[in-house]
Backbone atoms as SQL, in Angstrom:
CREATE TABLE atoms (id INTEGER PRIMARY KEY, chain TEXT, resi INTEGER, resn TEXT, atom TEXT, x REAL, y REAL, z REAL);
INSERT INTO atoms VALUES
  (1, 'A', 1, 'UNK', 'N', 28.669, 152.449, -42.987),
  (2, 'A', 1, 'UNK', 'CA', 29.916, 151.893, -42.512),
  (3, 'A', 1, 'UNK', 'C', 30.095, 152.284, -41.052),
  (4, 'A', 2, 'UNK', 'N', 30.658, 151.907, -40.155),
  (5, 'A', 2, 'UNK', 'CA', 30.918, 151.683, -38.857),
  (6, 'A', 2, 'UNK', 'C', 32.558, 151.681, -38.513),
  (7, 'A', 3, 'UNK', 'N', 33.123, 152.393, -37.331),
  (8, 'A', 3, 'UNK', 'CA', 33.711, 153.096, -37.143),
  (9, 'A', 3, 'UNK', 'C', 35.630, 152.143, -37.599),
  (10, 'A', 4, 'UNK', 'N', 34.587, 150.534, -37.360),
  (11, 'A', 4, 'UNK', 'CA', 35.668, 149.703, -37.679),
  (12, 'A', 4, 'UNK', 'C', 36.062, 149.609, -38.803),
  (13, 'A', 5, 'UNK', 'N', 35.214, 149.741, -39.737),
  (14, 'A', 5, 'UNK', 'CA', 35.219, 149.686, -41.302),
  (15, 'A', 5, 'UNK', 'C', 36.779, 150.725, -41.867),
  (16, 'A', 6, 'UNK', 'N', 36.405, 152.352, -40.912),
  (17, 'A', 6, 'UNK', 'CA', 36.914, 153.583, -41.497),
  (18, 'A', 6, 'UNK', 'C', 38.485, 153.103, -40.474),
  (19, 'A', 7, 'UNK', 'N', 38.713, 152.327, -39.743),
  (20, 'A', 7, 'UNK', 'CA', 39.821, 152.078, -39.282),
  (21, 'A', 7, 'UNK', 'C', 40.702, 151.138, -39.671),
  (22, 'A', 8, 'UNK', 'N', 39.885, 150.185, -39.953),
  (23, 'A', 8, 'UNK', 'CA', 40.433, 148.993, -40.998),
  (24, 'A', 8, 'UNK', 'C', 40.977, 149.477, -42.541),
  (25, 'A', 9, 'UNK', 'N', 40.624, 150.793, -43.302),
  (26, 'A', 9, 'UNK', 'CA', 40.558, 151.119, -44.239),
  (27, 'A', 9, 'UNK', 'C', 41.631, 152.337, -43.561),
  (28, 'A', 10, 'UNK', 'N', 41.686, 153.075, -42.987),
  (29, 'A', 10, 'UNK', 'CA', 43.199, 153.807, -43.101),
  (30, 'A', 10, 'UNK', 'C', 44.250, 152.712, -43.001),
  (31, 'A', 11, 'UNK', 'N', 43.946, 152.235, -41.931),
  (32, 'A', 11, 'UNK', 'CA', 45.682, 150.880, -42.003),
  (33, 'A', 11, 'UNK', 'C', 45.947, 150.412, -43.050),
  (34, 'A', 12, 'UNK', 'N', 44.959, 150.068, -44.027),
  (35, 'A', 12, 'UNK', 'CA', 45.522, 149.387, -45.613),
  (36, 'A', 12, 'UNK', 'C', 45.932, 151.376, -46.124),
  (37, 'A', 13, 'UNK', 'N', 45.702, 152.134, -46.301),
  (38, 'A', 13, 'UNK', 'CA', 45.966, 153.120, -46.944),
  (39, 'A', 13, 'UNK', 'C', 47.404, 153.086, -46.351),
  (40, 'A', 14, 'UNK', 'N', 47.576, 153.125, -45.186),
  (41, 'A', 14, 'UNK', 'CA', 49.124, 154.002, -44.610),
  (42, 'A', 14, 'UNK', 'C', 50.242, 152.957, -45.348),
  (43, 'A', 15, 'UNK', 'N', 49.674, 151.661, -45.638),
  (44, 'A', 15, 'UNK', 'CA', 50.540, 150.941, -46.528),
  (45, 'A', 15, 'UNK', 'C', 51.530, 151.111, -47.844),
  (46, 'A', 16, 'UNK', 'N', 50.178, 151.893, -48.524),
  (47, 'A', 16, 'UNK', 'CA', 50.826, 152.720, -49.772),
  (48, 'A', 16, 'UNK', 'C', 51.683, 153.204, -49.038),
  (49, 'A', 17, 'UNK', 'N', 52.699, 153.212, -50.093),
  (50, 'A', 17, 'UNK', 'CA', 54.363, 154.023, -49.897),
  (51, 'A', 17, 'UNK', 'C', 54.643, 155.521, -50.354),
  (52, 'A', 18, 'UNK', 'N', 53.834, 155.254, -51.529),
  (53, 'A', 18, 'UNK', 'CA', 53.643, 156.321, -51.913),
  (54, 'A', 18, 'UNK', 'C', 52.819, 157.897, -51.600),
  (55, 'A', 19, 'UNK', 'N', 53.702, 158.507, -51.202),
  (56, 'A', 19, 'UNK', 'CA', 53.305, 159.922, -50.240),
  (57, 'A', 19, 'UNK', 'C', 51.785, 160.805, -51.034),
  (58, 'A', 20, 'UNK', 'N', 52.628, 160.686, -52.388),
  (59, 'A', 20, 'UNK', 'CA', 51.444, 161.723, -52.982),
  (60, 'A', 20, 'UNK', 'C', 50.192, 160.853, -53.491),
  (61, 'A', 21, 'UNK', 'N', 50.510, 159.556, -54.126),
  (62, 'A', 21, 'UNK', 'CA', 49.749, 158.632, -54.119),
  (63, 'A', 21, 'UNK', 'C', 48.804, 158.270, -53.233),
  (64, 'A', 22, 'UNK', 'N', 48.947, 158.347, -52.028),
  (65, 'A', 22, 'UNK', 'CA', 48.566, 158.169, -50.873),
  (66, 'A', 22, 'UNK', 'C', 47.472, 159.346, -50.322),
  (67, 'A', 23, 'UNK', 'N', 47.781, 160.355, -50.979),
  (68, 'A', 23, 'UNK', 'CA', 47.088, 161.683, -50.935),
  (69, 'A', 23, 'UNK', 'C', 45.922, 161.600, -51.494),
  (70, 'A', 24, 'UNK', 'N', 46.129, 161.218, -52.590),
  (71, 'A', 24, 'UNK', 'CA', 45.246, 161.068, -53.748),
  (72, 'A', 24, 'UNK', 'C', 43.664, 160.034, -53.738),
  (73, 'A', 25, 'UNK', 'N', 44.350, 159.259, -53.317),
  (74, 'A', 25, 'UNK', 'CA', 43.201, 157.982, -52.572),
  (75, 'A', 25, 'UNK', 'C', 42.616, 158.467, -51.548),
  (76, 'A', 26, 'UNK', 'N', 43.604, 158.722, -50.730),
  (77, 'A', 26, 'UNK', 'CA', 42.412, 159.523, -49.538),
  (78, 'A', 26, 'UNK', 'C', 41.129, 160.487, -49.777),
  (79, 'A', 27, 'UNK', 'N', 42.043, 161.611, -50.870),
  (80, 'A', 27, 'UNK', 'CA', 41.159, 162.483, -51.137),
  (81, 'A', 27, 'UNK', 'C', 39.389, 162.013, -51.503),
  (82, 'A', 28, 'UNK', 'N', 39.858, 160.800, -52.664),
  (83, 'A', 28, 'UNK', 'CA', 38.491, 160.556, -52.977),
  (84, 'A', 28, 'UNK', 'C', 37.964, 160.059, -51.808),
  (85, 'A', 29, 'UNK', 'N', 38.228, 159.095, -51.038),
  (86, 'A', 29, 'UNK', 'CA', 37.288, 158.376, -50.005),
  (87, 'A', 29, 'UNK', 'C', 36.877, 159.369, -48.755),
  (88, 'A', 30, 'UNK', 'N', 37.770, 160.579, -48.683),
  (89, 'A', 30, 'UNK', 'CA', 36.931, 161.349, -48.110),
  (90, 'A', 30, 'UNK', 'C', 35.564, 161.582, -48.460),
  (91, 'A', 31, 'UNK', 'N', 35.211, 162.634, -49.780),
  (92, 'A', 31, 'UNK', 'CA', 34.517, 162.599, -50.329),
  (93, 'A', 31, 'UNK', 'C', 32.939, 161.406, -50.023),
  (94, 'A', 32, 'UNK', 'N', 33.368, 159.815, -50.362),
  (95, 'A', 32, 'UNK', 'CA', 32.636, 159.050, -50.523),
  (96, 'A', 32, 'UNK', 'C', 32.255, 158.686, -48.862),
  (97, 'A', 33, 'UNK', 'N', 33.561, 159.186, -47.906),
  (98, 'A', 33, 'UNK', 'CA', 32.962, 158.499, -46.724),
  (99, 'A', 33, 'UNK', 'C', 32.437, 159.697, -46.101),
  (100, 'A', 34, 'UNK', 'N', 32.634, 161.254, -46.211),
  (101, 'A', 34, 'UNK', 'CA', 31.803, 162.093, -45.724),
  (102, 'A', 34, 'UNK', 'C', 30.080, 162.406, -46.472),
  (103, 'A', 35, 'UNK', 'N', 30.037, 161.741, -47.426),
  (104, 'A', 35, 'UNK', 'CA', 28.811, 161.289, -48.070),
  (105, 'A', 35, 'UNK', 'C', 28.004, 160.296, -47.313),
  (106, 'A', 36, 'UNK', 'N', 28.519, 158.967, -47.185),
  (107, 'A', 36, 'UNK', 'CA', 28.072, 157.866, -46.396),
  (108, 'A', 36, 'UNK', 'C', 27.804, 158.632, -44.614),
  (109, 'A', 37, 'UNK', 'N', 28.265, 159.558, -43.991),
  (110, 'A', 37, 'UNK', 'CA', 27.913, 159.562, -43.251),
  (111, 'A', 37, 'UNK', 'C', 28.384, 160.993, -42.620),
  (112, 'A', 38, 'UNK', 'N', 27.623, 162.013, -42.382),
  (113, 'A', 38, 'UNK', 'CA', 27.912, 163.143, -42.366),
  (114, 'A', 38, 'UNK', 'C', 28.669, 163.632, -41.063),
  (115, 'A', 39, 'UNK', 'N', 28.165, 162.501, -40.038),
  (116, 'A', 39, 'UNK', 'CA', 29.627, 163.365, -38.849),
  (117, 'A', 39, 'UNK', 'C', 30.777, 162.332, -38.974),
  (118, 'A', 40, 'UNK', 'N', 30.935, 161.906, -40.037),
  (119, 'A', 40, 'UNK', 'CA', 32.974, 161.461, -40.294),
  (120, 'A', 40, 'UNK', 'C', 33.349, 162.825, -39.947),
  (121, 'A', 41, 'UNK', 'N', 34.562, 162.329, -39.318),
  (122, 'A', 41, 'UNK', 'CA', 35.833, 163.410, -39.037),
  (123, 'A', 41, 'UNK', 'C', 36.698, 163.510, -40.421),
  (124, 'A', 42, 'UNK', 'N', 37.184, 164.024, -41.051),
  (125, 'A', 42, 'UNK', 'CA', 37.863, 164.079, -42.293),
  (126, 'A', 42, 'UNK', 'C', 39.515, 164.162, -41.502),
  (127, 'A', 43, 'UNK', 'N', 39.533, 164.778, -40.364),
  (128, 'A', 43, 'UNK', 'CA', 40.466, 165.062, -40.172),
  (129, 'A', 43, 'UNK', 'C', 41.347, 164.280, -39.277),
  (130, 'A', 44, 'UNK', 'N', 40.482, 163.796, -38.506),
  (131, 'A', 44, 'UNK', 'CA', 40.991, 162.449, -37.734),
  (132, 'A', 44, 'UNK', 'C', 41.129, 161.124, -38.945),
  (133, 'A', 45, 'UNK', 'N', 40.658, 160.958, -40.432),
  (134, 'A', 45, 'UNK', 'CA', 40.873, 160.019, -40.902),
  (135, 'A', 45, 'UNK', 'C', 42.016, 160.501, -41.535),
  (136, 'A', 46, 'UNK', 'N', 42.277, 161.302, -42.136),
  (137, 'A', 46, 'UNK', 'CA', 43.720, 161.892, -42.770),
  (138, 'A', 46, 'UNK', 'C', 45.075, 161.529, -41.642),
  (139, 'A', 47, 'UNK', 'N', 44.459, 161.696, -40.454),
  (140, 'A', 47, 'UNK', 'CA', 45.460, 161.868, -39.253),
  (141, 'A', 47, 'UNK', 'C', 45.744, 160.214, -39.371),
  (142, 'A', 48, 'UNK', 'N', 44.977, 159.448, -39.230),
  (143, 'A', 48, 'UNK', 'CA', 44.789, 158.156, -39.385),
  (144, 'A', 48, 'UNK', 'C', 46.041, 157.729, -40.935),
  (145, 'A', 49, 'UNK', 'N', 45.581, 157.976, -41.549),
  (146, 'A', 49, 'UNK', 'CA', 46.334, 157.711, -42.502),
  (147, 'A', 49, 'UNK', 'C', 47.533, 158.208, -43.370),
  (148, 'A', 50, 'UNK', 'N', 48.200, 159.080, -42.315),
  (149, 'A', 50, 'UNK', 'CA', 49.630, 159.389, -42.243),
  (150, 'A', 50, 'UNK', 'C', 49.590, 160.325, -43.626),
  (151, 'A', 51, 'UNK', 'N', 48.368, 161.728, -43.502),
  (152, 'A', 51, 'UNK', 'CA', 48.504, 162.130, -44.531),
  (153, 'A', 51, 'UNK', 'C', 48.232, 164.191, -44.104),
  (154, 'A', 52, 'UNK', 'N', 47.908, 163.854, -43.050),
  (155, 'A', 52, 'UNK', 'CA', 47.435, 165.446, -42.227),
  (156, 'A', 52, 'UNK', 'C', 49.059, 166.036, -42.127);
């Protein structure tokens, strides 16, 4: 995935309304996107998605 992919994909996340919900989803795709590619930022995508 490519950097547009992981940006296009927080903006649909920050959608959820739901705070803890919202937590929760992230959590896994961390996981799957620090797998897919080992220098993801985890922390700039959390930041991204209104969850840091």
């Amino acid at each position: 995935m490519s950097k547009k992919h992981y940006i296009a994909i927080a903006a649909a996340l920050r959608n959820i309304t739901d705070r803890a919900a919202r937590q929760v989803v992230v959590g896994e795709l961390l996981t799957l996107f620090k797998r897919d590619n080992p220098r993801f930022d985890c922390q700039r995508f959390m930041e991204a998605c209104d969850v840091a």
